[in-house]
ZALO-100485 format. One record per atom (N, C-alpha, C): x, y, z. Coordinates in steps of 0.2 Angstrom, whole numbers, plus 5000, padded with zeros to 4 digits. Atoms other than C-alpha are relative to their C-alpha. Example, Ala and Ser with C-alpha at 12.3 -4.5 7.8 and 13.67 -1.06 7.14 Angstrom:
residues 2
500449945000/506249785039/500450065000/499649944999/506849955036/499650055003/
This chain:
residues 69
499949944996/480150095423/499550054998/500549944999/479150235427/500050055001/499949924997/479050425427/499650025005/500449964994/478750495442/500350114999/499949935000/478450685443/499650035006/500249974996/478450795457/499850074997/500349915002/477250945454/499850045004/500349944995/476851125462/499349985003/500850005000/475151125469/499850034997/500749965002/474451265464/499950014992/499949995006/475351285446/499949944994/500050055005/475451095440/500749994997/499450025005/477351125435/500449965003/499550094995/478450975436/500750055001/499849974996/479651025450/500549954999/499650054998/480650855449/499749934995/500450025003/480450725438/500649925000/499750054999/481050535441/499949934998/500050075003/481250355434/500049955006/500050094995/480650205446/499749954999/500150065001/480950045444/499349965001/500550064999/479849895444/499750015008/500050024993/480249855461/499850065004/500149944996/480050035469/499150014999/501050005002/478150035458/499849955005/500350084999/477749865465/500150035010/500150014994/478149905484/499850085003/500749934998/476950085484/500650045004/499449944998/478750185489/500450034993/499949955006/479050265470/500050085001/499949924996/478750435479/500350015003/499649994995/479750405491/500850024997/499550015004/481250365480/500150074996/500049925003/480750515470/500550055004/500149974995/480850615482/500650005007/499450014997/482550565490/500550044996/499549995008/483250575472/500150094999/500049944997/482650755474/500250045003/499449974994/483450805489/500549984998/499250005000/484950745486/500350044993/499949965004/484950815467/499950105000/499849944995/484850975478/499250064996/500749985003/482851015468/499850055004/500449984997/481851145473/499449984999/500550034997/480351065480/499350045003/500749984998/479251205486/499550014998/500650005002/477551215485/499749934996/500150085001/477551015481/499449995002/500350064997/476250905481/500049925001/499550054998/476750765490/499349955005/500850014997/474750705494/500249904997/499950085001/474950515497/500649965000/499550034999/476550495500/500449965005/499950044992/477250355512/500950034998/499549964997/478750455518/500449975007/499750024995/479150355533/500749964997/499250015001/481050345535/500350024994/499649965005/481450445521/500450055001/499549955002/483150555519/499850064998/500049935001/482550725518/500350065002/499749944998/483950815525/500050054997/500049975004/484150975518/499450034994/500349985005/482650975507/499450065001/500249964997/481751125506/499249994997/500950045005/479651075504/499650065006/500249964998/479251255512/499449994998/500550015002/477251255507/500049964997/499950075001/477351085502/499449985002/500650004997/475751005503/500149905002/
């Protein structure tokens, strides 16, 4: 397993911080994972850097990624 940490852009603080599997490492969607796991743990996400992220078909309801880059 592997920490994944979502960070502000501009500050560098960890906004969110999450454990992905093997499997999630290995198929290049660990930020995606992330990044679900965060919205639904109901994170505040603004001002994210979220640079590289494959996002297609991800659960974002709700999440707020106002200046989010």
């Amino acid at each position: 397993m592997t920490a994944i940490q979502i960070k502000h852009r501009f500050t560098e603080a960890v906004l969110f911080e999450f454990e992905a599997t093997n499997a999630q490492q290995q198929s290049g969607l660990a930020l995606r994972a992330a990044l679900e796991a965060a919205t639904t743990a109901g994170a505040n996400l603004r001002g994210a850097n979220l640079h590289g992220a494959n996002l297609r078909g991800a659960n974002l309801h709700g999440a707020d990624l106002h200046d989010a880059n």
